[in-house]
ZAMAR-694166 format. One record per residue (C-alpha): residue in three letters; x, y, z; chain. Coordinates in steps of 0.05 Angstrom, whole numbers, padded with zeros to 5 digits. Layout:
BEGIN
+------+--------+--------+--------+------+
! code !     xx !     yy !     zz ! unit !
+------+--------+--------+--------+------+
!  ALA !      X !      Y !      Z !    A !
...
+------+--------+--------+--------+------+
This chain:
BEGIN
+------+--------+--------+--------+------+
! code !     xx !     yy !     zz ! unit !
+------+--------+--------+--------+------+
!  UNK !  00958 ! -00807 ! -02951 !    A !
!  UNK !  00976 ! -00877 ! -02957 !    A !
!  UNK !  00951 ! -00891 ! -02893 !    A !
!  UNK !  00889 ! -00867 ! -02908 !    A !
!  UNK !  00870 ! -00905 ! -02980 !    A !
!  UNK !  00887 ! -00969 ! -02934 !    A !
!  UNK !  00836 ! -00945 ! -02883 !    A !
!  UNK !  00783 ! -00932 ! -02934 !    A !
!  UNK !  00802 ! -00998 ! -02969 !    A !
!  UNK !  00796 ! -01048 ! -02909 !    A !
!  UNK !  00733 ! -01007 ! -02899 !    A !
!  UNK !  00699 ! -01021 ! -02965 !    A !
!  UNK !  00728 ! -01095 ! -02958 !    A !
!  UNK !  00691 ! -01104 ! -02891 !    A !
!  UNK !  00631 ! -01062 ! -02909 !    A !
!  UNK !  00631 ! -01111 ! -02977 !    A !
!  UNK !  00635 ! -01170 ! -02929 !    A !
!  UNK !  00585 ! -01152 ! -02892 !    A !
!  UNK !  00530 ! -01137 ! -02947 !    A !
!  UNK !  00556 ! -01203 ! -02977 !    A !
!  UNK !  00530 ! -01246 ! -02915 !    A !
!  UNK !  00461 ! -01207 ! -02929 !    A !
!  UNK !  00456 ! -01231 ! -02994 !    A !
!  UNK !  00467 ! -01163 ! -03030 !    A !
!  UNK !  00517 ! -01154 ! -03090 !    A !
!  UNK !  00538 ! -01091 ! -03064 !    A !
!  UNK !  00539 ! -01047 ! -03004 !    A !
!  UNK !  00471 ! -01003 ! -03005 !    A !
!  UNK !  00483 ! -00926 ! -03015 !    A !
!  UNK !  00421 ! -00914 ! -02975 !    A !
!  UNK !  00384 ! -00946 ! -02910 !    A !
!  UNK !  00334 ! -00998 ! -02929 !    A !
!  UNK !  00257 ! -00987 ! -02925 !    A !
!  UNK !  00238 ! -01018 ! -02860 !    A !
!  UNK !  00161 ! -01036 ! -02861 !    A !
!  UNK !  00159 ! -01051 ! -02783 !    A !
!  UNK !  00186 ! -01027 ! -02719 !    A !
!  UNK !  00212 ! -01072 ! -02660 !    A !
!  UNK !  00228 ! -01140 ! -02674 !    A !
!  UNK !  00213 ! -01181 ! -02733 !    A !
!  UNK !  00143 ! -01215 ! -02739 !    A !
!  UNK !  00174 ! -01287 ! -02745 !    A !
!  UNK !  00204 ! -01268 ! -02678 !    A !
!  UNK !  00145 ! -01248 ! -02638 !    A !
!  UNK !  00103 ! -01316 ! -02663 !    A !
!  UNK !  00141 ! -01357 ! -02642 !    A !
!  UNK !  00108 ! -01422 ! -02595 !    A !
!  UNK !  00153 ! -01449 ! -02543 !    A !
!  UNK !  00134 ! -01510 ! -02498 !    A !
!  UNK !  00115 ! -01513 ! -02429 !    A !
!  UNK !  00183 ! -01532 ! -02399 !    A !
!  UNK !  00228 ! -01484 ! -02450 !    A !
!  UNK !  00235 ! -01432 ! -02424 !    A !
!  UNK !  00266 ! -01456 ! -02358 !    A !
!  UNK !  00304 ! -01510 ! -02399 !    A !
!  UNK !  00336 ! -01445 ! -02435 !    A !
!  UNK !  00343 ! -01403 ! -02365 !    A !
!  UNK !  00383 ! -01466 ! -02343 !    A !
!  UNK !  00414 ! -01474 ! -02395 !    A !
!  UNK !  00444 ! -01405 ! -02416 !    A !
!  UNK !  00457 ! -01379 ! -02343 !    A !
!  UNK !  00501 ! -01446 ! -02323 !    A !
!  UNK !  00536 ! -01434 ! -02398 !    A !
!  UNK !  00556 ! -01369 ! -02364 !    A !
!  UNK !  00583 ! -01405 ! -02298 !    A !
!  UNK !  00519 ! -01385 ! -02258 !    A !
!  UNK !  00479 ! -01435 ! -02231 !    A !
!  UNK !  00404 ! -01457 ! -02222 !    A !
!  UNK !  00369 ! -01496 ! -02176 !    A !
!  UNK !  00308 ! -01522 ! -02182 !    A !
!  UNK !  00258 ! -01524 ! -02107 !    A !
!  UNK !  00186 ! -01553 ! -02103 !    A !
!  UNK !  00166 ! -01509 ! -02041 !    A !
!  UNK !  00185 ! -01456 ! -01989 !    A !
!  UNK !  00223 ! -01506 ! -01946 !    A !
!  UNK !  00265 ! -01533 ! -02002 !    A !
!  UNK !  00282 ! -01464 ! -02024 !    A !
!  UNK !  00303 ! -01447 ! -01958 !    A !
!  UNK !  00353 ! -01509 ! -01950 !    A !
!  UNK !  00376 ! -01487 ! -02024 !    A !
!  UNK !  00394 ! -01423 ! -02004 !    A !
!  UNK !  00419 ! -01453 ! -01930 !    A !
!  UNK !  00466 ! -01497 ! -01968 !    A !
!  UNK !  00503 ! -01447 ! -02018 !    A !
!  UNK !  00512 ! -01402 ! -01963 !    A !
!  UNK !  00552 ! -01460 ! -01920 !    A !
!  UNK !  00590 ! -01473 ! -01987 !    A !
!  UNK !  00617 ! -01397 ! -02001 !    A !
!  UNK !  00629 ! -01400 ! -01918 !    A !
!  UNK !  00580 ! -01344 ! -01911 !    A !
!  UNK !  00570 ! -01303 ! -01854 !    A !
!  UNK !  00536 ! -01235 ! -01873 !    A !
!  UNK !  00473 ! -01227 ! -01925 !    A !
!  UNK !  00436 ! -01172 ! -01944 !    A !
!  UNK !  00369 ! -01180 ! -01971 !    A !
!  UNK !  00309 ! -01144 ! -02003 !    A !
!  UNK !  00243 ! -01137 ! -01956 !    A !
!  UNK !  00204 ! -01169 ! -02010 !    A !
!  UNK !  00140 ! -01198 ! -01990 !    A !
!  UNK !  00140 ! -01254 ! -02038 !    A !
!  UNK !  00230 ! -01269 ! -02022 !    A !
!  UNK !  00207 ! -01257 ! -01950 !    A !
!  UNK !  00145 ! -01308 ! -01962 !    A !
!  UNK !  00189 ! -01369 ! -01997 !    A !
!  UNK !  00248 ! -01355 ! -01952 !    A !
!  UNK !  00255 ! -01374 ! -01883 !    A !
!  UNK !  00314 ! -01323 ! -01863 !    A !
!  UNK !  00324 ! -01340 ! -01798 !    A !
!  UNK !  00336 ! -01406 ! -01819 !    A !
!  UNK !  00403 ! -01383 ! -01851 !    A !
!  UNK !  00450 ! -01382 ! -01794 !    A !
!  UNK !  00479 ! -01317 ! -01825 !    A !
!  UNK !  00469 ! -01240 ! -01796 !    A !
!  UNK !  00415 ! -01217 ! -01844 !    A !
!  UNK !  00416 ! -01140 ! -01864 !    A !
!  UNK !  00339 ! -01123 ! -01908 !    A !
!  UNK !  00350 ! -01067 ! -01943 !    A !
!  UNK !  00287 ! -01021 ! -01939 !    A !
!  UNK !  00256 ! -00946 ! -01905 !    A !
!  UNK !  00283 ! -00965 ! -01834 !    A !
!  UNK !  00355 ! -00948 ! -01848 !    A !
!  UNK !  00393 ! -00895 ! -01876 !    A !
!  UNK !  00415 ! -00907 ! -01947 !    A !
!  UNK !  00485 ! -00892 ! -01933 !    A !
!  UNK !  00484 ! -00949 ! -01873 !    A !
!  UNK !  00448 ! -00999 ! -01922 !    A !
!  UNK !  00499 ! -00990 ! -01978 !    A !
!  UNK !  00561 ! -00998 ! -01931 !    A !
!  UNK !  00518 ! -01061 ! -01910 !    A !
!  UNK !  00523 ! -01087 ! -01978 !    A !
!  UNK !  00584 ! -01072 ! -01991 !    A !
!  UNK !  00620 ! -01112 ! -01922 !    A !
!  UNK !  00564 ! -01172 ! -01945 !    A !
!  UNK !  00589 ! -01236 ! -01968 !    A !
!  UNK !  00521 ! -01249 ! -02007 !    A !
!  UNK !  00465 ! -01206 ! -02033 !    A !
!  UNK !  00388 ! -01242 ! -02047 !    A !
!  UNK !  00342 ! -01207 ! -02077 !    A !
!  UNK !  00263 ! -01232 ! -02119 !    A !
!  UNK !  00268 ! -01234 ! -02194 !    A !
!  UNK !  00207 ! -01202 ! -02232 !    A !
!  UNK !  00223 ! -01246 ! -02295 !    A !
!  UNK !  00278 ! -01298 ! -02309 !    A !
!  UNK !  00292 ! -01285 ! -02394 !    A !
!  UNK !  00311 ! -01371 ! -02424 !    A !
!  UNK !  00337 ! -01337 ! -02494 !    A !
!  UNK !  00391 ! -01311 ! -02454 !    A !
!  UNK !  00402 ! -01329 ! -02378 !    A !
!  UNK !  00381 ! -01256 ! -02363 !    A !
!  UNK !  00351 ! -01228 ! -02294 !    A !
!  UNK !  00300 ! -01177 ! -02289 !    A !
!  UNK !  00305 ! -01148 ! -02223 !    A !
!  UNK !  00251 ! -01078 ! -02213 !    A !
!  UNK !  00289 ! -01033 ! -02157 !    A !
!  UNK !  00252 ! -00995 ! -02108 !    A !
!  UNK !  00254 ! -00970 ! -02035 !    A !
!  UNK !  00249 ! -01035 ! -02007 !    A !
!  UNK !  00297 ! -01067 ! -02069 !    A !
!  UNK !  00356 ! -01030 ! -02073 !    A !
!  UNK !  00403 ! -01046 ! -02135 !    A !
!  UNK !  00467 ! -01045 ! -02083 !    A !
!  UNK !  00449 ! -01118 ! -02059 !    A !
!  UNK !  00450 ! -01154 ! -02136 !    A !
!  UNK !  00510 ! -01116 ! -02152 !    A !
!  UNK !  00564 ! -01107 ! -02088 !    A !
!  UNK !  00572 ! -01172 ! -02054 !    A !
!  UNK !  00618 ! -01219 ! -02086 !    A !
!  UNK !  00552 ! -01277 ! -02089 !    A !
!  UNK !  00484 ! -01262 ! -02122 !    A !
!  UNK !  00429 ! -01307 ! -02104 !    A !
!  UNK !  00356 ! -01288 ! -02140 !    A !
!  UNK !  00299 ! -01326 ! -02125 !    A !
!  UNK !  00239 ! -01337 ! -02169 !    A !
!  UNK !  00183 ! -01374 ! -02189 !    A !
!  UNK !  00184 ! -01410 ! -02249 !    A !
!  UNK !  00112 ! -01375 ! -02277 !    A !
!  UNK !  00159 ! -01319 ! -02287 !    A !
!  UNK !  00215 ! -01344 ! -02324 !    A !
!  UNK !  00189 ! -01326 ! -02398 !    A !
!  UNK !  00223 ! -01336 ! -02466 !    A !
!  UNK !  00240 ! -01264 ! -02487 !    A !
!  UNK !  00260 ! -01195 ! -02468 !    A !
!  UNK !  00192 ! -01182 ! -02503 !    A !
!  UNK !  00145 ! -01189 ! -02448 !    A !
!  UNK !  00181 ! -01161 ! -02390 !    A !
!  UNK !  00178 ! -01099 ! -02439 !    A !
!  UNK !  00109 ! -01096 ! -02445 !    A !
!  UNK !  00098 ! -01109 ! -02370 !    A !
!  UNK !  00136 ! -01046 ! -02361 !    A !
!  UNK !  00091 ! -01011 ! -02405 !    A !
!  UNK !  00028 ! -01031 ! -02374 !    A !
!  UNK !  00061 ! -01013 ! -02309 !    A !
!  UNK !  00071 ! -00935 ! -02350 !    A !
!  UNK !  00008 ! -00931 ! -02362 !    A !
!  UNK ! -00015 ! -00948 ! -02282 !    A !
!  UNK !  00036 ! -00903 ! -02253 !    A !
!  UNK !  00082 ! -00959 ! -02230 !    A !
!  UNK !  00144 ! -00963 ! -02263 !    A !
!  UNK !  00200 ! -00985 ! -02217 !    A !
!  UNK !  00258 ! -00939 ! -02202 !    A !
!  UNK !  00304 ! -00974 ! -02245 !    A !
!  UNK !  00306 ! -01042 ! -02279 !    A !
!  UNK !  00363 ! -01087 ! -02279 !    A !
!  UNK !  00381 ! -01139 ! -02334 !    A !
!  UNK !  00429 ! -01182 ! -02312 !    A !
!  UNK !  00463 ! -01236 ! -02357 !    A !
!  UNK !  00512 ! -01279 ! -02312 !    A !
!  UNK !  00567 ! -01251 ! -02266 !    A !
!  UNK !  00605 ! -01189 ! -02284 !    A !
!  UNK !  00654 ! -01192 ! -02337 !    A !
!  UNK !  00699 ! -01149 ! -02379 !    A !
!  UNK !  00760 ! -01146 ! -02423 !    A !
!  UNK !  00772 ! -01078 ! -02434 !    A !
!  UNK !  00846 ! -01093 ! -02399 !    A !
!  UNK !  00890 ! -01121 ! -02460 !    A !
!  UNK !  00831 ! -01170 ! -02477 !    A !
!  UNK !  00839 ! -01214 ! -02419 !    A !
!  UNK !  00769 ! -01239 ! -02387 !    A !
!  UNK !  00759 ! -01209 ! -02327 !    A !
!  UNK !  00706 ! -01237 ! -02276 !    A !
!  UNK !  00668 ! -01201 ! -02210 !    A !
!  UNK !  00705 ! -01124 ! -02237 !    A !
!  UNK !  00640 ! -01087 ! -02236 !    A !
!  UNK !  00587 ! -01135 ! -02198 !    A !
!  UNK !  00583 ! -01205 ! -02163 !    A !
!  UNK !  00634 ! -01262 ! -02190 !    A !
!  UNK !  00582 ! -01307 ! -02174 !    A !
!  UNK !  00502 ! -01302 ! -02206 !    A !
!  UNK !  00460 ! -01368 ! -02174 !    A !
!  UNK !  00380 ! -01371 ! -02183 !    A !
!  UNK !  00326 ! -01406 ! -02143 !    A !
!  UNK !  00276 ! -01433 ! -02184 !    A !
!  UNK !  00212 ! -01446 ! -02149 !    A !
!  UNK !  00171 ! -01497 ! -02183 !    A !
!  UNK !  00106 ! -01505 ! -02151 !    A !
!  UNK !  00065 ! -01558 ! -02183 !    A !
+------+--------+--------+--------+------+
């Protein structure tokens, strides 16, 4: 029984704490009227600049060891990609067939054996492809600044095994699509509902795989890439 009044107690203490850092005197019996759904107004309205949300993309990813580069056209995206692959001593890739990746990217340019993942191979063949490849490219939909985040829309020709079994991650983008919030990838998804064109899946992803479920101690690369690096294409 003891045990228990010292559960409840650190309970009401932290429940106390809690409604303290909300302003409130004491913790509320009952849920709170709330007059609107989804985020808050102040949250929606807000103005960002030009250049922020890339500053933030930049920012937040490379705070989570990823990196971003910054390219002004196809060839200098393909000399990006050219030189991370010498760095991590690359010598396998698989790729989405993505018009616009295939478009900005000059693959045989690489100097690697390319795999593209769509309709022309088995799916059992592509996915032991991605798992003997030392990197895996793939398009980004939308780039989120608030948080470093990915948006990556799987389909036949974008299989989710190439952002999430090779050890390296490269995404390429364009910078029009790097927006502020989660907010508008969300409603492009529901216009998409509506037109009958929702993507398989959708993947968000925030940096490289990490965990500390294991006695607290950060793990990195358990359950996806240890490595998360973004092309930028800035086309002005």
């Amino acid at each position: 029984m003891t045990e228990i009044h010292e559960d409840i107690a650190q309970e009401t203490l932290f429940l106390q704490t809690v409604a303290n850092a909300l302003g409130r005197d004491k913790v509320l019996a009952e849920a709170p009227a709330r007059r609107e759904a989804g985020p808050p107004a102040f949250w929606r309205e807000q103005q960002f600049e030009k250049e922020q949300p890339l500053e933030l993309f930049k920012t937040n990813l490379e705070a989570l060891t990823g990196k971003v580069a910054v390219v002004h056209d196809r060839n200098e995206a393909t000399n990006q990609i050219r030189l991370w692959l010498k760095l991590l001593n690359a010598k396998t890739a698989i790729v989405w067939d993505h018009p616009q990746l295939l478009d900005y990217i000059e693959f045989s340019r690489l100097e690697v054996k390319t795999t593209y993942w769509n309709t022309e191979k088995a799916r059992r063949e592509l996915i032991a492809s991605a798992e003997q490849a030392d990197v895996g490219i793939t398009w980004a939909h939308y780039a989120i600044g608030y948080t470093g985040t990915l948006a990556l829309f799987n389909g036949a020709h974008s299989g989710r095994s190439v952002s999430l079994l090779p050890p390296s991650h490269i995404a390429v983008m364009k910078k029009s699509d790097i927006v502020p919030t989660m907010s508008v990838v969300m409603r492009n998804l529901i216009e998409r509902r509506g037109q009958g064109d929702l993507p398989s899946t959708v993947d968000f992803i925030t940096g490289p795989s990490r965990t500390s479920d294991i006695e607290m101690d950060l793990s990195i690369g358990v359950h996806g890439p240890f490595r998360v690096w973004a092309v930028v294409i800035d086309e002005q």
